[in-house]
Structures are given as structure tokens and as C-alpha cells.
N, C-alpha and C positions, 0 to 999 in steps of 0.2 A: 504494500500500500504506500501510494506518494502522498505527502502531503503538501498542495499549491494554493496559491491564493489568485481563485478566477474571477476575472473584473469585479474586484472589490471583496471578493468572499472566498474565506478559506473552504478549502473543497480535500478531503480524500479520498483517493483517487485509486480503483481498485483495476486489478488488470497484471499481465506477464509486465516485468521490469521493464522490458525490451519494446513495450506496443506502444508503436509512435504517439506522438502525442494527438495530432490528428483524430483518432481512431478511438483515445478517452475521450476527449470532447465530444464525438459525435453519438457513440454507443454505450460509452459508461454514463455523461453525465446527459444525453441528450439535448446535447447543443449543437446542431445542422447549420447555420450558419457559414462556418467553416466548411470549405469543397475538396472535395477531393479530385484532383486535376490528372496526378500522372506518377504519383510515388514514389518518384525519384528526385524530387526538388529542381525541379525545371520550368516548370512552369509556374509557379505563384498562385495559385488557385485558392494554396491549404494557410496564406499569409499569416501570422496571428503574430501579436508583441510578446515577446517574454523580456523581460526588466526593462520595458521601452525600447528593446530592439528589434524589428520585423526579422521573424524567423520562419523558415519553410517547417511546417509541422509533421507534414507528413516523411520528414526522416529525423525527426526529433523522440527519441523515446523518452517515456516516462523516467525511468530512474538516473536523469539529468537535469530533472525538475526539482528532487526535494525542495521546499521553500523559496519556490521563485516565484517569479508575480508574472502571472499570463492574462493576455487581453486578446479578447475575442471582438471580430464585428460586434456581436450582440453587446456588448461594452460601450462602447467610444461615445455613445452620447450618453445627455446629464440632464436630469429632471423632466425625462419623456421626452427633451427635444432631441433632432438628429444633430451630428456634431457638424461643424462648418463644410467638412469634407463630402460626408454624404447630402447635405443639402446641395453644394456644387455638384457633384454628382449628378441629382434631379435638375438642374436649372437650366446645366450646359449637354442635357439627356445623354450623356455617356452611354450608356446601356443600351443595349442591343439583346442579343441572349441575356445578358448577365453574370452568368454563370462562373466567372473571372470576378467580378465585380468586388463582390470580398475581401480579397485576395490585393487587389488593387487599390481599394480603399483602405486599406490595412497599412500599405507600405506607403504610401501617398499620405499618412498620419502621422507617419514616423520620421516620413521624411521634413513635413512642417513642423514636428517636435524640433527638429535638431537644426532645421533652415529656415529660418520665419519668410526669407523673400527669395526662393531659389528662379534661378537662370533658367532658361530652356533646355541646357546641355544638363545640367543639377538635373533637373526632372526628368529628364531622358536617361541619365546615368543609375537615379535611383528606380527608375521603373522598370527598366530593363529585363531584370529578371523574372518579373509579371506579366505572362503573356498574354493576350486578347484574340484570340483567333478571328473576333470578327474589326481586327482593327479601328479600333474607335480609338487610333494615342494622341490623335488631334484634339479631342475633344477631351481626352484624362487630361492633356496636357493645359487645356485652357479649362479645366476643372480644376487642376492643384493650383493655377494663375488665384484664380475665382475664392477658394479657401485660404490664401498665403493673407490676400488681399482686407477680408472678411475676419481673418483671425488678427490681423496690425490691426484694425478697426476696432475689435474688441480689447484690445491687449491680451490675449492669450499666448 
């Protein structure tokens, strides 16, 4: 058993040592938000924070966790609202299938953590590893513009 603390709440976490993390979220603690993309950390699909860092979940196992702090999409916003990022998300319709989306808004959170007003190349750099089959990185792109911009407006 791991013991984690997910978005906000201590969670133990039952399951083989070895079973990604990915795989707890979605069937121990039935949290589906997190996708499962391709299981070998390529695509970004399975995105999720662990100590505010975007990490690929699905080759992250459990007993690398003890007492770390993981954040899930279902996380990121505060007091029912969606957090800056997924509101730009809907405003500049990014989504298509969606099914990436996750995963994208995930690393695209993290990346505003750590860059309050990134570059084009900054945001190309950090998305990279999140794929979109249906290419919409025009529009993630002028989505992280939209939340960098929204979040200096709040002071976040």
C-alpha cells in the first residue's frame, strides 16, 4: 500500500508496487480523467503533476510515490471554477476529439507554474511531448497565450 496525497487528499493506494500510476488512478481510486494514450510515455495522454512536475503516469509506478503530492485534471480548478487553463481551452475550442486534452492541459499548467509569460518556442518546447493526433497546437498554442495572459491579470 502507497501512501499519496491526491489533489488535496491523502489517498492509500492499494495495488502490485510496480502498477503505474496511471492504472491506480483510474481502477483503484476511480479517477478516469487521466487517459491512457500508449504506455510507453510518448504520447502525453496519461499527463498528471507529481510535486508540480508534469509527469507521464503511465510509466510511473506506485512505489515511487510514497508521500508525494499528485494532481490530476480533476484537480486544477478551485471553488467549482475551471482553472485559467481549461477555461482557454473552451474559449480558443482547442478540442477536437479531446481525448489528449488532459494530458495537454496538464503540462500546459505546469508549464504556467514555472513561466508566467512563455514564448512561442517555450510553449512548443514544453508541449512537445503531448501529442494531438488531431493537431489543434495552433490553437493549445494561442490557449497557453490566453491563460499566461489571464493568470498576470489575476496575479496567480
Amino acid at each position: 500500500m502507497v501512501s499519496i496525497k491526491i489533489n488535496g487528499q491523502s489517498k492509500e493506494v492499494k495495488g502490485p508496487s510496480d502498477m503505474p500510476l496511471l492504472w491506480a488512478l483510474r481502477e483503484e481510486l476511480g479517477m478516469t480523467g487521466t487517459k491512457f494514450g500508449c504506455g510507453i510515455s510518448a504520447c502525453g495522454a496519461c499527463t498528471v503533476h507529481v510535486n508540480g512536475e508534469a509527469v507521464k503516469s503511465c510509466v510511473r509506478p506506485l512505489n515511487s510515490l510514497n508521500g508525494q503530492e499528485v494532481k490530476t485534471i480533476e484537480g486544477i480548478g478551485s471553488d467549482g471554477a475551471l482553472h485559467p487553463v481549461q477555461q482557454a481551452w473552451l474559449d480558443e475550442n482547442v478540442s477536437q476529439c479531446g481525448y489528449c486534452q488532459p494530458g495537454q492541459i496538464m503540462a500546459a499548467v505546469a508549464l504556467l507554474n514555472k513561466k508566467t509569460n512563455p514564448s512561442d518556442t517555450e510553449i512548443d518546447e514544453a508541449m512537445s511531448s503531448n501529442l494531438c493526433r488531431c493537431g489543434t497546437y495552433p490553437r493549445i498554442r494561442k490557449a497557453v497565450k490566453r491563460a499566461a495572459s489571464v493568470m498576470q491579470g489575476a496575479g496567480k
